[in-house]
Structures are given as C-alpha cells and as structure tokens.
N, C-alpha and C positions, 0 to 999 in steps of 0.2 A: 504494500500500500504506500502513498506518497503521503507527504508530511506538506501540512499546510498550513494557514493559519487562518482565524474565524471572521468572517467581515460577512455582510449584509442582511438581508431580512429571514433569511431561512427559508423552512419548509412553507410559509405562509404566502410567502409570492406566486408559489405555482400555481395552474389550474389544476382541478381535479384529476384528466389525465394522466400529469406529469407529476401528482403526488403518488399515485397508483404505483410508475412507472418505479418513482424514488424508492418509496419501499418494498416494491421487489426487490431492487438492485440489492438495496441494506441486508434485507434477508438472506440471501443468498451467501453475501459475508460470514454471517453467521450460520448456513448449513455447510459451508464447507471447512469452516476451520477446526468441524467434528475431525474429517480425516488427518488434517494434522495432528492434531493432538492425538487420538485414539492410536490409528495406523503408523503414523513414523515416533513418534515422542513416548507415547506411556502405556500402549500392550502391547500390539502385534510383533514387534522388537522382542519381548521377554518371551510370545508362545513360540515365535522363528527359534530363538535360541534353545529354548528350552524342551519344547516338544517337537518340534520338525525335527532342526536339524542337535541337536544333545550336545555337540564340540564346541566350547565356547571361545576358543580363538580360530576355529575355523567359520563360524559360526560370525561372529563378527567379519569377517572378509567378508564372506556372501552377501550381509546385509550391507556392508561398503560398498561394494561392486554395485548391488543393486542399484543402493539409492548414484554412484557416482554414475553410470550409464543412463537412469533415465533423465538425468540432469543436462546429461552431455544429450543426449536426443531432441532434449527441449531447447538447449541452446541452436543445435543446430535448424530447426523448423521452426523455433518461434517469428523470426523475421521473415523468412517465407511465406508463414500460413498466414501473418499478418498485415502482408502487402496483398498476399491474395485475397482476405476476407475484404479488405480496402477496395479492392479492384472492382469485386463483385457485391461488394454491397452488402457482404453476409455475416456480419460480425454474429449475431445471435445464431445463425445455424452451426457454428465452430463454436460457442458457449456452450448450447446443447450436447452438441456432438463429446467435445470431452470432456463436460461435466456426467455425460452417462457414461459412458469408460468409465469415469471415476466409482462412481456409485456400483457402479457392476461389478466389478473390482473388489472393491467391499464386502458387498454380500457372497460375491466368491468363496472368499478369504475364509468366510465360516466354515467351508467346508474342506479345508485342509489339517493333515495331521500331519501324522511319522513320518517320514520317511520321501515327503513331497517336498522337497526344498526347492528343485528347478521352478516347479508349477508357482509354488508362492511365491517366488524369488519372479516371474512374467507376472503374476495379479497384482503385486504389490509395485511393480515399476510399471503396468498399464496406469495405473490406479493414480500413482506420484504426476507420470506424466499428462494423464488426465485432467489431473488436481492444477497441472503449473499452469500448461496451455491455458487451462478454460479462464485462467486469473488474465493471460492477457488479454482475451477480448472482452472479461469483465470490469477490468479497468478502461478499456475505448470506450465504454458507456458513459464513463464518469461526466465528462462536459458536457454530452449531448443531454443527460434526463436533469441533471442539477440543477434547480432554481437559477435565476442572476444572482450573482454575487454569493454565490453559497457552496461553492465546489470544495471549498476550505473546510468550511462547516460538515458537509457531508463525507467529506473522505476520513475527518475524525472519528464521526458516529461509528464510521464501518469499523476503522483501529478500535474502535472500544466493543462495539459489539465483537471482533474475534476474540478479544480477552474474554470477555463474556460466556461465547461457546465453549472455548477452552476450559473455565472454570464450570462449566457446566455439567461436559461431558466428562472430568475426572468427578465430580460429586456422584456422578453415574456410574462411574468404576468401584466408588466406592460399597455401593448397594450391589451389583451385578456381577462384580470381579471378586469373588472369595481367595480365587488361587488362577496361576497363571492359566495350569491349564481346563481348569472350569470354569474359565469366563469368555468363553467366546459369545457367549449373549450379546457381548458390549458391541461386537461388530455388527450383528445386527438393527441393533438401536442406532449406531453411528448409521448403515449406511439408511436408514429412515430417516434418522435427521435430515442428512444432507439430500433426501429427495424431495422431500416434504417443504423443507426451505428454500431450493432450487425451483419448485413447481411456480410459484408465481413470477420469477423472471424469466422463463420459459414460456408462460403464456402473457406476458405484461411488455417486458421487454419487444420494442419497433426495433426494426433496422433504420437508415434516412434513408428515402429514396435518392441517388444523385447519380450525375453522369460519372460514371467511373471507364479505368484505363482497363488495357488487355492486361490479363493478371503476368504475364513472362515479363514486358514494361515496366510495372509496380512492381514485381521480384526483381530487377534490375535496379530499376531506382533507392528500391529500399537498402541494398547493400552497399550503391554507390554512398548513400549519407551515410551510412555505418562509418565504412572508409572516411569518408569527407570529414566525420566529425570526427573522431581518432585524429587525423593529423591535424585537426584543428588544436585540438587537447595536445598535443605533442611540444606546439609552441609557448601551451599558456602554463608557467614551468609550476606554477600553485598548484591549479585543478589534475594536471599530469601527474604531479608527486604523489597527490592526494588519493587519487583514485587507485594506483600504485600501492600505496601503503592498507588502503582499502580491500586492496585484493585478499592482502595475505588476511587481514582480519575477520571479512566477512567471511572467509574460507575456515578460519576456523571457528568462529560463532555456528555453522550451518553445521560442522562437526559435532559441537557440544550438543545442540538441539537433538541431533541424529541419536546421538549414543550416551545418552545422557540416563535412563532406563536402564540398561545393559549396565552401565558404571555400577549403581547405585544398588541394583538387583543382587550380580552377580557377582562385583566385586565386593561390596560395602557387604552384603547378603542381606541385605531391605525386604522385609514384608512388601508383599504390594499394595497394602494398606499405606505404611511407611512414606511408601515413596510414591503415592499420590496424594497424599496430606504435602508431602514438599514440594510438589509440583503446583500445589494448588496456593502457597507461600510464596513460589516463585513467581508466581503468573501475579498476584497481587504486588510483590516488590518490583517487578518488572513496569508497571504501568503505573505505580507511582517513581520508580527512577524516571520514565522517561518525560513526566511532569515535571520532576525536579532540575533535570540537566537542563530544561530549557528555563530556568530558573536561574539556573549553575551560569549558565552561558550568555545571559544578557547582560549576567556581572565581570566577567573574565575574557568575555568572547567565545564562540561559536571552536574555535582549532583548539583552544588548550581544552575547551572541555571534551573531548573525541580524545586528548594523548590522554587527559586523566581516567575518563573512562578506560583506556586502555591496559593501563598501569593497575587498575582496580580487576584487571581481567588475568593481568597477568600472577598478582600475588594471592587471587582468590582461589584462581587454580595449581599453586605450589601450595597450598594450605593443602587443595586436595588430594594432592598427590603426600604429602610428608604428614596428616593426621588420622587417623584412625576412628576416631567416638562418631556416633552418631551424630551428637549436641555438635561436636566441630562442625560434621559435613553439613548440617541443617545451616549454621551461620553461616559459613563463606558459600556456600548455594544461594541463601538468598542474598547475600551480598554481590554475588556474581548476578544473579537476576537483577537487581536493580540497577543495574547497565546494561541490561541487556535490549530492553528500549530504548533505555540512555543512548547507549553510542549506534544503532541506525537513525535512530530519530535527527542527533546529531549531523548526522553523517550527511542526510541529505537537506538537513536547514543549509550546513556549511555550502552545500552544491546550491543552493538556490541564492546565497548571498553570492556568489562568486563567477557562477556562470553568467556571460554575456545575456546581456536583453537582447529580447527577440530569439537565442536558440537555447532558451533554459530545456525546452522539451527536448532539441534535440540532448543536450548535455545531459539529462534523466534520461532517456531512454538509453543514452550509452552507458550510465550507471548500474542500471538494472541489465544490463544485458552482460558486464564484467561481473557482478556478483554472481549472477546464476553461474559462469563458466569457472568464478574460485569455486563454484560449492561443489564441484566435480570432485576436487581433489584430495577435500581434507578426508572425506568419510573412506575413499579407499586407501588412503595414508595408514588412518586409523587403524580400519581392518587388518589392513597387511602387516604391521607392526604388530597386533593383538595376537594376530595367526602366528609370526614365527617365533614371539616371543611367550605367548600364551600370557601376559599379564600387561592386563590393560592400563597400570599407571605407567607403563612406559609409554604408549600410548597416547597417552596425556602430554604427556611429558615434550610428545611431538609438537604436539598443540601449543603448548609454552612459544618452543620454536617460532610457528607459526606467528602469534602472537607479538614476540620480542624484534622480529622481522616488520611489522606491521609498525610497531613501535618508533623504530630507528628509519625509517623511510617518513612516518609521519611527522620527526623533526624535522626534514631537510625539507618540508613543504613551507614556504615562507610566508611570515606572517602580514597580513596585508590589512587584518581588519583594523577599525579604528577602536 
C-alpha cells in the first residue's frame, strides 16, 4: 500500500455510486490480508514444516524457494500484465482472475498432508502469486473510485483495515488452531474471508471505458519507463543510494515476515497459542510505531528516522539470536514490530519528499517494483543457510548481514532535507 497523507472532504463528497465503489475497494483490503497473515506468516509455515514435509532445515529451503520463485514470477509479469490490462481496459478482469487463484489456492491447501510437499509447495506459490498480482490492479483503482481530495484518506483506511484482518484472523487461530496439525479449519475460514470480502469488488468495481493502445505497444512502452526511470535515478545520487540501501532492507524485512512462525515455533518451541498472542502484540506495536516515526521524523527528519529504524532492527535481532527466555523474545519482537511500519512507512514519505514533481508515480512504481525483486532473495538465503546448517539463528544471523549492509549504504545517501 502507499503512504499518504489526509486532506479533503472524505467519503462524503462522493455520489452514491462511487461510495459503493469505495467500499468494495476497502473491503477487499481486508479479505485478503487473511492470506497473508494465515498462509505465509502464522500457520500454513508450521503444518508445511511440521506435517508435510517433518525436516526442518530442509523444510525451511522449500518454503524459501517457494515463496523466493513466486516472487520472482510476479516481478517478472507484473509490468507486462499491467500495461496489458492498461491497453485493454481490463484492470478488474486481472483482479478477478488472480484474486480466484488466490482463494482456490487456499481452500486447496486444506487438503494436503504427509508427504505432499511439491503439491503444497504449487498451491501455496499459485496462491502468493495470486495474492501479489491481484494487489497490482487493486491499487490502479485507487485514483479512479476515491473521492476528490481523499486518495490520502482512503489508502490509510485500507493500511488500517489490513492490520485489522490481521488481528482478526490470529484471534481466529486462536479458537480454531488447538495444534498445528489440527487446525487446518483456519484455512478454510481464511479462504471464506477472502471470498466473501472480494465479492463486492468483483461485482462493484467498473473498469473506465477509454481509447486504449495494442497491448505489444503498452508492453513496450511500459519497460521502456522502467529503463527510463532507472537511469533517471542513477543521476539523482540521494534517491539512487536510497533505494540501494533499501534493497538490502526491504529484502530482509520480507524475510523476517516469511519465517518468523518457523523461528518462534520450532526454534524458541512456542505453543501456537504462544506465538499468536505475539503476533497479535506485534501487529498492535507495528501500527503504533509506524504512527510514531512519522512523529519521530517531523522532529529529526524523514533519512535519520529510516537509519534509526534501522539500527532498532539491527540490535533487536542480535537480542534474538544471543537470548533464550520467552519474556526476552516477547520484548525485542515487539520492539522489532514497532518498526516494522516505522521504517516502510518511512521509507516511502522519504521517496515522496525527494522524488521530482511530476514523476513521483513514476519514482513509486520503480520502488515497488525493487522491493518485490529484494524479496526474492532473502527467504531462499534463509532457507539454504537453515538446510545446511540445520539451525536457524545462523540464519538470522544472515539477516543481520542483510540489514548492516542496508545500514552502511543508507549513510552514504546525502542529507538534503531541511
């Protein structure tokens, strides 16, 4: 989601139509960040490991590989399939289309056990990649149904309602999920949510009618800006550092989210009660950090608050790796959540103060398009280090890496703010 800020009249400007339209959209926010949380973050991770596939550093690779491949499939098709939805006009039938991948996927999911790893290892990267695609022509909506003056407004609502499903769907685990492997309930309630909250942008959601190009033309032109802005960024030595140092971070935030379950589970040995009580801690200090840094940052500036975030990232997870108690890992987990909005939230204020007028969009689109391609690398990083090490705080420990790299690139981005 993009970070904005709140100005005009809101929901009360629009026609009835276009409030219709509006709270599909919202909705739909909140039916699918069941999949993330449920599917990649707080179970289907623990029944992969546990009941498919039993080896837990082999076990960890497969579910890296998974989630790093359908990452890499979505990098490579998202600007494709979104010059061709552009061309032809068909943003909502490419919504449809892999938001039901997604949900089918899901309810697949129920029905695998022992000894399926390939099967669940294709449902669950249909399913991811379902879940990313159908985010990009869910966000193309954003301008078209939002009130005047309220695009800011409404892209917040959505950030708060996925915390919302988030906290939702673990209060849900908490009733449905006794043990890892007696809760597969949870997937079928997940993938109900997310149909049930999907269904009114599926029938609410218009396309605009307009003269559009041959889609080979608009697949052309779309890579050309890629390129174009890239070497645009190459000259502006700020946003080039920035985004640089971004990489290695966002690369491993997408890590921690990924196998954060698996840590906590398998290493710490967490009830799954345990560690959706922390997850549901997390999700709450997440959403007030990423309140607070923009608190943080009106005082110190927008850059140092992104290195301090950083620095909170980096000694939260050398806590995790060198302490043992539970009480430890509960504190520096929510202390790590509470950056964990912090520093994206950050991340793209600083891009909207910095990027030229007039190609702020394109400068965000080439944001979002380097993060998905860091997020390729950390989770089979992870895995492979888990697999030939068999102990996942060395693991971590990559992460650090990751991190400390992040770190030392985001000093050499120069300070410009006033």
């Amino acid at each position: 989601m993009e970070i904005f800020s709140n100005s005009g009249d809101g929901l009360r400007a629009a026609p009835a139509s276009s409030r219709i339209e509006t709270v599909s959209w919202l909705l739909y926010d909140y039916g699918n960040a069941w999949f993330s949380m449920v599917v990649l973050t707080a179970y289907f991770i623990l029944y992969f490991k546990q009941v498919i596939v039993g080896q837990k550093g082999y076990s960890d690779f497969l579910w890296g590989a998974t989630v790093s491949i359908s990452m890499a499939i979505c990098v490579l098709l998202a600007p494709v399939l979104g010059a061709t939805a552009d061309a032809r006009g068909r943003k909502k039938s490419f919504l449809v289309g892999f938001a039901s991948l997604s949900i089918v996927s899901i309810f697949s999911l129920y029905f695998t056990g022992p000894g399926q790893a390939a099967w669940a290892m294709f449902l669950v990267g249909a399913g991811y990649v379902g879940y990313t695609l159908s985010m990009t022509f869910y966000n193309a909506f954003l301008p078209e149904i939002a009130p005047a003056g309220s695009i800011e407004k409404l892209s917040g609502m959505a950030w708060g309602l996925g915390y919302v499903a988030g906290f939702t769907a673990l209060v849900s685990m908490i009733f449905l999920v006794p043990s890892v492997a007696g809760g597969k309930a949870i997937l079928l309630v997940t993938g109900a949510a997310y149909a049930v909250f999907a269904l009114p942008a599926f029938v609410f959601l218009k396309d605009s009618p307009k003269e559009v190009k041959e889609g080979k033309a608009a697949i052309r032109e779309g890579f050309t800006r890629l390129a174009a802005t890239f070497r645009e960024i190459r000259h502006l030595k700020n946003i080039f550092f920035f985004l640089l140092a971004y990489f290695f971070v966002a690369d491993a935030i997408a890590t921690v989210i990924v196998f954060f379950s698996s840590y906590t589970v398998y290493t710490l040995r967490f009830t799954v009660t345990q560690n959706v009580v922390l997850l549901m801690l997390i999700q709450v200090s997440a959403a007030a950090g990423a309140m607070v840094s923009g608190l943080v940052a009106k005082r110190i500036g927008t850059l140092k608050t992104v290195r301090i975030t950083i620095v909170i990232w980096i000694v939260a997870l050398l806590g995790i790796i060198l302490f043992r108690s539970i009480r430890d890992f509960y504190a520096l987990s929510v202390c790590a959540g509470s950056v964990l909005g912090g520093t994206q939230a950050m991340a793209r204020a600083y891009m909207a103060i910095e990027a030229p007028e007039g190609k702020k969009a394109e400068f965000f689109g080439f944001m979002t398009f380097s993060t998905k391609a860091a997020a390729i690398f950390g989770p089979l990083l992870y895995g492979t280090i888990s697999d030939w090490t068999n102990n996942p705080r060395i693991s971590v420990l990559s992460l650090e890496g990751l991190f400390l790299i992040g770190l030392v690139i985001m000093f050499l981005v120069p300070e410009k703010e006033s």
